[in-house]
VEXBA-997357 format. One record per residue: residue in three letters; x, y negated, z negated of N, C-alpha, C, O, CB in turn. Coordinates in steps of 0.05 Angstrom, whole numbers. Glycine has a CB too. Layout:
   residuo     n_c1     n_c2     n_c3    ca_c1    ca_c2    ca_c3     c_c1     c_c2     c_c3     o_c1     o_c2     o_c3    cb_c1    cb_c2    cb_c3
       Ala        X        Y        Z        X        Y        Z        X        Y        Z        X        Y        Z        X        Y        Z
...
//
This chain:
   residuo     n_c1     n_c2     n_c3    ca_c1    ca_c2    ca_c3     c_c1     c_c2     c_c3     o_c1     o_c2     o_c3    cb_c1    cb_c2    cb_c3
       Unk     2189    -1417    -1814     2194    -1433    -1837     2175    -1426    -1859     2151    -1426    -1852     2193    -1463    -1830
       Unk     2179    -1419    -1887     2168    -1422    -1909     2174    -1436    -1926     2197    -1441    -1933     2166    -1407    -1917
       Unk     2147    -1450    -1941     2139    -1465    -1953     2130    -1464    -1972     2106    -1462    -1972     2130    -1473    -1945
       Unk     2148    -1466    -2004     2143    -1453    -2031     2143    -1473    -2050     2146    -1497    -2045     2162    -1431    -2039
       Unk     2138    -1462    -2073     2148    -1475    -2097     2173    -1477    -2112     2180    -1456    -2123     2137    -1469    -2112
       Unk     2187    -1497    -2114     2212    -1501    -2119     2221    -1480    -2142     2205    -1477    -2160     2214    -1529    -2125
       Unk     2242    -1466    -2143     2255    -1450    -2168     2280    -1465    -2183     2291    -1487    -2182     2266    -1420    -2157
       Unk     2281    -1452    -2192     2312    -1465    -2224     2338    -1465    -2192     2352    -1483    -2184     2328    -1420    -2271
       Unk     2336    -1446    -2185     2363    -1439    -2162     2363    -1473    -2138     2381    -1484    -2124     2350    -1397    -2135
       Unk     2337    -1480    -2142     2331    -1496    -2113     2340    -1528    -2127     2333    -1548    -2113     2290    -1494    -2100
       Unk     2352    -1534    -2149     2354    -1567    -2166     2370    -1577    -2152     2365    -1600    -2144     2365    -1571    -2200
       Unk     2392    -1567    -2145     2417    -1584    -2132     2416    -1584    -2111     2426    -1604    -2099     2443    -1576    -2136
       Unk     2401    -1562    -2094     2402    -1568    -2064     2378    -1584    -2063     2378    -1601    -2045     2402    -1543    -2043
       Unk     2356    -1583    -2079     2338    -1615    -2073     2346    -1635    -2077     2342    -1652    -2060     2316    -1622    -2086
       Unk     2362    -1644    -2100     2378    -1661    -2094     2395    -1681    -2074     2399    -1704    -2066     2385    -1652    -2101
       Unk     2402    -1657    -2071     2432    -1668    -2053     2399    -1670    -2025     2389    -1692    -2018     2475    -1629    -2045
       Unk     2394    -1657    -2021     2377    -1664    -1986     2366    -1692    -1994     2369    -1712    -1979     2343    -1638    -1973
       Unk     2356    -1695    -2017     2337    -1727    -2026     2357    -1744    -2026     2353    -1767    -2019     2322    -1731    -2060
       Unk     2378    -1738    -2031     2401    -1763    -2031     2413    -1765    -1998     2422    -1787    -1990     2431    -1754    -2057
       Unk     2413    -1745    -1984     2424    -1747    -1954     2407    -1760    -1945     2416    -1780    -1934     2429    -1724    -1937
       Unk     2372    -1755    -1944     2352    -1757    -1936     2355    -1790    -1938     2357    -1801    -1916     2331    -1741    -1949
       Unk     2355    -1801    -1954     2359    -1825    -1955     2385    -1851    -1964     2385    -1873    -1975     2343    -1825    -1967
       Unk     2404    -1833    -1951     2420    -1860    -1955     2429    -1862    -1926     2434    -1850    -1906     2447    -1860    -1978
       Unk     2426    -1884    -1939     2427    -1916    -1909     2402    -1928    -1903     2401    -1950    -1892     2436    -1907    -1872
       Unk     2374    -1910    -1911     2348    -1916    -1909     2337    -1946    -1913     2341    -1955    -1936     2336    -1899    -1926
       Unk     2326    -1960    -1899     2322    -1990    -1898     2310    -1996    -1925     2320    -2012    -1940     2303    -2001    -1873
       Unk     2289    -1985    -1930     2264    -1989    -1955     2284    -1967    -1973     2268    -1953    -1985     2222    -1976    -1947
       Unk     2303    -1962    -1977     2309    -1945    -1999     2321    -1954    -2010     2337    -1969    -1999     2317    -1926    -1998
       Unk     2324    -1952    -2048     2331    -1956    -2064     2359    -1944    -2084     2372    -1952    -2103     2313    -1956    -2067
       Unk     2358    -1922    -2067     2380    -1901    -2075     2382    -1887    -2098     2401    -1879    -2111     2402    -1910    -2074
       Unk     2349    -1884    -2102     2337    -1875    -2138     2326    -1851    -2117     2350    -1854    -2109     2306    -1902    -2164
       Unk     2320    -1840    -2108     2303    -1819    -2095     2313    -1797    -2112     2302    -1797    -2134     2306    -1815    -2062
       Unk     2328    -1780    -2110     2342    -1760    -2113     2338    -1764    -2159     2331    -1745    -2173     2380    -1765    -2091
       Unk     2342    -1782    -2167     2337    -1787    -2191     2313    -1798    -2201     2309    -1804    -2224     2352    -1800    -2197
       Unk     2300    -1798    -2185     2265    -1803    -2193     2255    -1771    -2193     2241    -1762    -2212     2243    -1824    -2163
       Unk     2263    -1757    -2171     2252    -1730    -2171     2263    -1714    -2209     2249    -1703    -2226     2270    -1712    -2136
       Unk     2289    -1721    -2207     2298    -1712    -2232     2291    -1710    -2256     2290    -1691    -2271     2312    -1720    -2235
       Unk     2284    -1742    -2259     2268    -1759    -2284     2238    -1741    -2286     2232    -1725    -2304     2261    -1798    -2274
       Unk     2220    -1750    -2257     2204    -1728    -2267     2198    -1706    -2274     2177    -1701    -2286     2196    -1727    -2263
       Unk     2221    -1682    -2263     2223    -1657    -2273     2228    -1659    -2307     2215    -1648    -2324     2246    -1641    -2256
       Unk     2248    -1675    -2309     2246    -1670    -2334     2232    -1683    -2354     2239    -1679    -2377     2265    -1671    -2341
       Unk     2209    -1702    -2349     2189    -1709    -2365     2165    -1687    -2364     2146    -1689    -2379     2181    -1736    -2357
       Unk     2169    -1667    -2345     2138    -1649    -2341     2127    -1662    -2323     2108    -1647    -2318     2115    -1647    -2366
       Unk     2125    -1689    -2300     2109    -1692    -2283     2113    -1692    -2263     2107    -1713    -2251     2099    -1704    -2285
       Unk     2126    -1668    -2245     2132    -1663    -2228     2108    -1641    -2223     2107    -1617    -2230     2160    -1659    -2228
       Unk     2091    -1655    -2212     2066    -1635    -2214     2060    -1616    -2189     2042    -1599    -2188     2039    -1652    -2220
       Unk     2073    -1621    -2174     2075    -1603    -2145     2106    -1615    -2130     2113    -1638    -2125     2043    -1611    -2120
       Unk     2121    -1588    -2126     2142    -1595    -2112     2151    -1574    -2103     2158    -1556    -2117     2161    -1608    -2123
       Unk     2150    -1574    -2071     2156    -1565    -2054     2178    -1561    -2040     2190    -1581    -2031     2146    -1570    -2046
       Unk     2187    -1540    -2035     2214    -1533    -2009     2211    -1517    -1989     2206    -1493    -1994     2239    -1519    -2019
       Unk     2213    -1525    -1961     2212    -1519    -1938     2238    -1511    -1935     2257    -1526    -1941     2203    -1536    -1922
       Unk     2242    -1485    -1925     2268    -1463    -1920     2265    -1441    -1897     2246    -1426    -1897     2274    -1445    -1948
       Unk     2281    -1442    -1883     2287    -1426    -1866     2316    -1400    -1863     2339    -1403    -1870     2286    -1443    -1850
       Unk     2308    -1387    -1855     2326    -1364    -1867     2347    -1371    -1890     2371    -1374    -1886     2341    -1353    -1845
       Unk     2333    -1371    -1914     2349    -1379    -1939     2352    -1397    -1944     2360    -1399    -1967     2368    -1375    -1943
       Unk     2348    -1426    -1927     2362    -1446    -1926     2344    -1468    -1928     2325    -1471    -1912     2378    -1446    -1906
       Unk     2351    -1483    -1949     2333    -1505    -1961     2338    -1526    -1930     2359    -1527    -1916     2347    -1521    -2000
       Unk     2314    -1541    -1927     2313    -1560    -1904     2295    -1580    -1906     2294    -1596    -1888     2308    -1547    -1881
       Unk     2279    -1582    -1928     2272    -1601    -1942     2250    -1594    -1965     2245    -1571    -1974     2264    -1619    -1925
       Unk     2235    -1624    -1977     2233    -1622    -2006     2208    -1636    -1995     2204    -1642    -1971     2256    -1635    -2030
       Unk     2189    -1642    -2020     2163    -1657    -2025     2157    -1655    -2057     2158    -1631    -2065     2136    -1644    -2006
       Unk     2152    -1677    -2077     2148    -1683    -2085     2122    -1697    -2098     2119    -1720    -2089     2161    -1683    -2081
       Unk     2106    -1690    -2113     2074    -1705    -2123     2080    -1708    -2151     2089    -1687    -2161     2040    -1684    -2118
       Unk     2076    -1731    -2167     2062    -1730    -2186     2034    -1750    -2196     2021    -1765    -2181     2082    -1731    -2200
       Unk     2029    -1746    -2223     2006    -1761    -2227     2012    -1798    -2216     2033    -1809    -2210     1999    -1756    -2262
       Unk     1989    -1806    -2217     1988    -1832    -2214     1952    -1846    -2223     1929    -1837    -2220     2000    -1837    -2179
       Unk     1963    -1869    -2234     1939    -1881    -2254     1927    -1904    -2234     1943    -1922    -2228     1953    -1896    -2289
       Unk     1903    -1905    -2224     1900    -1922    -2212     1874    -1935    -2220     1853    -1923    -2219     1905    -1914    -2190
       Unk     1878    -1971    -2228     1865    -1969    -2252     1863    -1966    -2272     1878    -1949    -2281     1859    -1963    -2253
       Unk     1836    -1984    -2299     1845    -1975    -2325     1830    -1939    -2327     1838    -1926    -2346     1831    -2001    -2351
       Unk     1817    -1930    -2315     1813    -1905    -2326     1814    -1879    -2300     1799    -1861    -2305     1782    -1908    -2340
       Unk     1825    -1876    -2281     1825    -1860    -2258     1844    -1838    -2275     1862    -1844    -2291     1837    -1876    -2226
       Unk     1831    -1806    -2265     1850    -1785    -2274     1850    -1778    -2243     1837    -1789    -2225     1840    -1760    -2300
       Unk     1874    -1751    -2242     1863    -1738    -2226     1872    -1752    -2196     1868    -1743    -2173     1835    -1738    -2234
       Unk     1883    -1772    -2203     1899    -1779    -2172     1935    -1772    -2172     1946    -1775    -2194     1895    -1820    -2166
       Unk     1952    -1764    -2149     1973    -1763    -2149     1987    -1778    -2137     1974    -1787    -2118     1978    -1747    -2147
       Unk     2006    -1784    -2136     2032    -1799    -2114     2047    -1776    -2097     2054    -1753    -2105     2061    -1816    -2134
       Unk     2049    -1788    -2071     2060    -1768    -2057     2083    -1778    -2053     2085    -1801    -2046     2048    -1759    -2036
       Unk     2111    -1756    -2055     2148    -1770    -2052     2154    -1775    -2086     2143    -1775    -2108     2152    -1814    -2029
       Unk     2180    -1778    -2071     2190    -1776    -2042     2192    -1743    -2031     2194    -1720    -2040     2222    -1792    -2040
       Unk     2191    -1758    -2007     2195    -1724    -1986     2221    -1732    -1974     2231    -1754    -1974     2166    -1715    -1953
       Unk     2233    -1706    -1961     2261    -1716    -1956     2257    -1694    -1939     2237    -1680    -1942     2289    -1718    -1979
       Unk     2274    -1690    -1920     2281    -1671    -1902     2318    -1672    -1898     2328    -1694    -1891     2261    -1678    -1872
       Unk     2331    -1654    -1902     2365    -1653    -1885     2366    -1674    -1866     2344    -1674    -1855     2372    -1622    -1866
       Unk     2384    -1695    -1855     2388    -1703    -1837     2393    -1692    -1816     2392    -1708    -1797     2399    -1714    -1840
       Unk     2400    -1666    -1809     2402    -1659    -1783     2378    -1638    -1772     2376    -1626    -1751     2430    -1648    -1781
       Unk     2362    -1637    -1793     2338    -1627    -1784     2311    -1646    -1786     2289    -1634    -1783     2336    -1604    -1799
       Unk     2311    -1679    -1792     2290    -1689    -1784     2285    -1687    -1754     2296    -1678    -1734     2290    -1713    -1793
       Unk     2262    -1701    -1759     2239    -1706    -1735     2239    -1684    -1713     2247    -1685    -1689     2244    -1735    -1718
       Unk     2227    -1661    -1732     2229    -1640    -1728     2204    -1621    -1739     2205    -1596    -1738     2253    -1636    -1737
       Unk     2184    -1633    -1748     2159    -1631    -1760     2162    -1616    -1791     2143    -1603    -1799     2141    -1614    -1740
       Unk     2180    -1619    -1802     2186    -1608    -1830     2172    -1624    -1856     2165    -1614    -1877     2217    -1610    -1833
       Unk     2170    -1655    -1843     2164    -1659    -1869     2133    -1664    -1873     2120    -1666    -1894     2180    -1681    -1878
       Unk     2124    -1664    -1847     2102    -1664    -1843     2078    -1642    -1847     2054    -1648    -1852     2105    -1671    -1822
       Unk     2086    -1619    -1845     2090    -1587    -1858     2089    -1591    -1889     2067    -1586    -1900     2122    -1572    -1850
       Unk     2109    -1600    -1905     2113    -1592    -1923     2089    -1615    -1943     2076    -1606    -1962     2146    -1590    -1926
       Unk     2086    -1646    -1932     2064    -1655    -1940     2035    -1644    -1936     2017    -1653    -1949     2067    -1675    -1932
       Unk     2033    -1630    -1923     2000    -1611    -1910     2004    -1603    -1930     1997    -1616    -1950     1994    -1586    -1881
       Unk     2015    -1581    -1932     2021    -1554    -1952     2015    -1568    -1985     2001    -1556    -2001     2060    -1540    -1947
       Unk     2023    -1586    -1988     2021    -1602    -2019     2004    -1619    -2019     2007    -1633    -2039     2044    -1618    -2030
       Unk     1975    -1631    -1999     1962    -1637    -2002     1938    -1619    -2004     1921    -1623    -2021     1965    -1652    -1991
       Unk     1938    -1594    -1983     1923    -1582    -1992     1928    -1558    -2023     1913    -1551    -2041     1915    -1573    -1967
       Unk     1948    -1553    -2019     1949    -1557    -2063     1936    -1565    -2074     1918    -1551    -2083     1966    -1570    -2081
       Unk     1938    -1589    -2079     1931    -1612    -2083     1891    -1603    -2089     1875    -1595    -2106     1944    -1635    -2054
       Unk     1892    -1610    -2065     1851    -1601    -2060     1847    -1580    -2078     1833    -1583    -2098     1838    -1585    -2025
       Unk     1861    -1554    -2070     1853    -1529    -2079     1854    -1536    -2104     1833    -1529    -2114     1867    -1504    -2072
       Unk     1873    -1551    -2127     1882    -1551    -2160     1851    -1571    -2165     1845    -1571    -2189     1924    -1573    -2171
       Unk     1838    -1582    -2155     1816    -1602    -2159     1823    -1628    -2154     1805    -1645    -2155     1805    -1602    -2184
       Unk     1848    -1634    -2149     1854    -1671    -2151     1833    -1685    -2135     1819    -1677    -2116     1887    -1683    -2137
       Unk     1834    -1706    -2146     1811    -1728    -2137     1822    -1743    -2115     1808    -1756    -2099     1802    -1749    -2160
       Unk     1847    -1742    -2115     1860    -1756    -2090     1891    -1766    -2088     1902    -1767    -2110     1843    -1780    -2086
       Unk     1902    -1773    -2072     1933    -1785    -2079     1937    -1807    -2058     1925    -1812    -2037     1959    -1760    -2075
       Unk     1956    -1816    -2068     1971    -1851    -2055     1994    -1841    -2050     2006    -1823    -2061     1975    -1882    -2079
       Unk     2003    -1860    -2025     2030    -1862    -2015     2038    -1878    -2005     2025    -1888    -1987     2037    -1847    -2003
       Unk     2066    -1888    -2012     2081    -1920    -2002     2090    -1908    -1982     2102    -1887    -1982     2107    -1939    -2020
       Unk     2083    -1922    -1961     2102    -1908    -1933     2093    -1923    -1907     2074    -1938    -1911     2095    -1871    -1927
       Unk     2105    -1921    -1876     2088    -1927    -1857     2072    -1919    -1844     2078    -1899    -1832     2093    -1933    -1846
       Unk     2050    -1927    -1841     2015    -1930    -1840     2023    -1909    -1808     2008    -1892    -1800     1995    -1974    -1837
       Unk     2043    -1915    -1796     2034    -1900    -1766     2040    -1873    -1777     2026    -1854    -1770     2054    -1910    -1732
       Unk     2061    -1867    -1793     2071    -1835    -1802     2045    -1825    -1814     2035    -1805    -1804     2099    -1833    -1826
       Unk     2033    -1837    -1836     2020    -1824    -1853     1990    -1834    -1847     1974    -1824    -1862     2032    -1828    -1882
       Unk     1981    -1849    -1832     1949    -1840    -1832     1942    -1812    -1808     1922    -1798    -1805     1928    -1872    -1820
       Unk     1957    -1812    -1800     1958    -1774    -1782     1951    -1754    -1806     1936    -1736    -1799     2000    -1760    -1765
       Unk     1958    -1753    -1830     1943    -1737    -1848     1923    -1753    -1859     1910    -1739    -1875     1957    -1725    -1867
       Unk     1915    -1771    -1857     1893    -1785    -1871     1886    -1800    -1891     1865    -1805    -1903     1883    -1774    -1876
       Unk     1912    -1810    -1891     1919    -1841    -1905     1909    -1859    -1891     1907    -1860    -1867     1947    -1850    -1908
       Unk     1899    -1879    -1913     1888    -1906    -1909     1896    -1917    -1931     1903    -1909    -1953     1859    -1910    -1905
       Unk     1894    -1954    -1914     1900    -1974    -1938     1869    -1984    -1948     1851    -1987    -1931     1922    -2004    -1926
       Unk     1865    -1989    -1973     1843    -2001    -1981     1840    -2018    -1997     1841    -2014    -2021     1831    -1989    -1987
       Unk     1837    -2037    -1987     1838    -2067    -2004     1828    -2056    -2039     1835    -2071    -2057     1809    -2096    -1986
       Unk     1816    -2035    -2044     1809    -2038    -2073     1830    -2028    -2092     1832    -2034    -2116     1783    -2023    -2079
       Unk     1851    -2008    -2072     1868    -1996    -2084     1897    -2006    -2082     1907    -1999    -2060     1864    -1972    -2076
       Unk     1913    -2021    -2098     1937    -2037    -2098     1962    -2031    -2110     1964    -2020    -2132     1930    -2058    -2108
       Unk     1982    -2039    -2095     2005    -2030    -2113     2022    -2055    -2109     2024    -2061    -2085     2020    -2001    -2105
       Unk     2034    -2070    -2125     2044    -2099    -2133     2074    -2093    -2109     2088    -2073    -2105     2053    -2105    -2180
       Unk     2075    -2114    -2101     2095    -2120    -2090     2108    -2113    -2058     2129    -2121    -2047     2106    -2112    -2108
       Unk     2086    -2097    -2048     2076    -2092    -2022     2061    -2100    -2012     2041    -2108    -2024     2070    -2075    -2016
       Unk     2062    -2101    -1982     2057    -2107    -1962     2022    -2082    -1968     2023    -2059    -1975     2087    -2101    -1939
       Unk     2000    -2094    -1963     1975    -2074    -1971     1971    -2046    -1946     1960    -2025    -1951     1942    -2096    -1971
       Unk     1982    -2051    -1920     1979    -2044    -1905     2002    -2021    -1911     2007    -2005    -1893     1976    -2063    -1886
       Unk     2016    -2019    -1935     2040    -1992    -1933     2038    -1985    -1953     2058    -1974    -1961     2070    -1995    -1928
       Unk     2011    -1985    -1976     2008    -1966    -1991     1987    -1964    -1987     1975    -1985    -1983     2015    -1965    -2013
       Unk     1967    -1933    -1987     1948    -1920    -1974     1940    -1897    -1994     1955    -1884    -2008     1957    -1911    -1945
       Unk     1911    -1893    -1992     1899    -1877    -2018     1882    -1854    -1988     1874    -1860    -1966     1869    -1904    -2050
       Unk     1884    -1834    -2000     1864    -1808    -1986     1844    -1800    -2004     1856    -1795    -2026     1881    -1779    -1980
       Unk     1820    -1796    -2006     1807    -1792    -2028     1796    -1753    -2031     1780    -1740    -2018     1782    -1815    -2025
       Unk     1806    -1748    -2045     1794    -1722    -2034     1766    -1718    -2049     1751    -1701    -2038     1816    -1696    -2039
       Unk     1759    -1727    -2067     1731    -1726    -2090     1719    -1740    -2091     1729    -1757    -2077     1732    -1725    -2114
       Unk     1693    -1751    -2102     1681    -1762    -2114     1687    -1793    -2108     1695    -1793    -2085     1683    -1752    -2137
       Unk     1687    -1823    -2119     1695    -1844    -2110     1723    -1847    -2112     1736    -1833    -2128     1683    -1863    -2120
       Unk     1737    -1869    -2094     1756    -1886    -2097     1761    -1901    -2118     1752    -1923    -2112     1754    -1899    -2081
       Unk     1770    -1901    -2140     1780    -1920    -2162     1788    -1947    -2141     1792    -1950    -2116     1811    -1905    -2183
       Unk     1788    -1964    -2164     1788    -1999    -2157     1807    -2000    -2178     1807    -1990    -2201     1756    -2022    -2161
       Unk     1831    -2019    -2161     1854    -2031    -2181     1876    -2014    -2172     1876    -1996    -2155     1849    -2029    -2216
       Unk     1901    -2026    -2191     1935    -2016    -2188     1944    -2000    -2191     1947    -1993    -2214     1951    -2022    -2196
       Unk     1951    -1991    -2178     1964    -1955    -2173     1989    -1963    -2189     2006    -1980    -2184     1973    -1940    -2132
       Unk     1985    -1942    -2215     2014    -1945    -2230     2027    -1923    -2232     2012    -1907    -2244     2014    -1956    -2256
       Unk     2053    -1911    -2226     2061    -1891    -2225     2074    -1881    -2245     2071    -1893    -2267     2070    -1891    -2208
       Unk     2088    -1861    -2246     2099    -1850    -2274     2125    -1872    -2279     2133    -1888    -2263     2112    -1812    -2273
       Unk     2131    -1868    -2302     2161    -1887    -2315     2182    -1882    -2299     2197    -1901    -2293     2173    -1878    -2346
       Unk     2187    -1859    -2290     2215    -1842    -2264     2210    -1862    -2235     2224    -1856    -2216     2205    -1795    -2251
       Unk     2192    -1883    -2233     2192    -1889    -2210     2204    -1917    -2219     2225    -1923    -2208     2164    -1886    -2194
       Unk     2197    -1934    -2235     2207    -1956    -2244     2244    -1963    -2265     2253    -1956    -2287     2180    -1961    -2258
       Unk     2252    -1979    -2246     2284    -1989    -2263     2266    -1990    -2289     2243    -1994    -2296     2306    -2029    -2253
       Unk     2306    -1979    -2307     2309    -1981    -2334     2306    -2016    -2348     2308    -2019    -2373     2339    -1968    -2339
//
């Protein structure tokens, strides 16, 4: 399996996997596939990834910025990640988040957050931290990794592509 940076050829088949990837999904909203969109086309699609195997797209990962706090730079959001339905739980997406976190390190980021469950994602090294918050969750399912310098204190606000019109 290789693990790249998305091209102009790869829009529709990320798509379409982000939208398979999640419909029927309990916590899903059925914006996935159009959040990724929104942020490509604002510019903050700041790392996005596709996992492919002989030619064949098999899933996606997604980062962009995120403000946490009145003055934090330098942190990202991780997702959505999606994998094909007939190729989850299958270590793909788990792969393709490594691969974009350590990006991530190598570009300098200071660190990234992710809404998700705590048993999936502290295996890479997510934690929840009471200083770091995001409104309307449960604290225990959004989780900050720090890769730099301190932890910012306060609300993780994400780009405009994550929030209804």
């Amino acid at each position: 399996m290789n693990i790249r940076e998305e091209t102009p050829a790869d829009l529709a088949v990320i798509r379409q996997i982000v939208d398979d990837a999640f419909a029927g999904a309990e916590h899903s909203g059925g914006t996935e596939g159009q959040i990724v969109e929104k942020l490509r086309a604002a510019g903050a699609l700041t790392l996005s990834l596709v996992a492919e195997e002989a030619g064949q797209a098999l899933g996606h990962v997604a980062f962009s910025p995120v403000r946490i706090g009145p003055q934090s730079t330098g942190w990202f959001g991780l997702g959505p990640v999606a994998v094909r339905p007939d190729r989850q739980a299958g270590g793909i997406g788990a792969r393709l988040i490594e691969a974009g976190l350590a990006q991530l390190r190598q570009q300098g980021a200071m660190g990234c957050v992710v809404l998700g469950d705590p048993a999936y994602y502290q295996r890479f090294g997510f934690r929840a931290d009471p200083q770091v918050q995001f409104e309307g969750v449960p604290p225990e399912y959004f989780m900050q990794l720090t890769f730099a310098g301190a932890t910012p204190a306060g609300a993780a606000v994400y780009h405009a592509a994550f929030y209804p019109e």
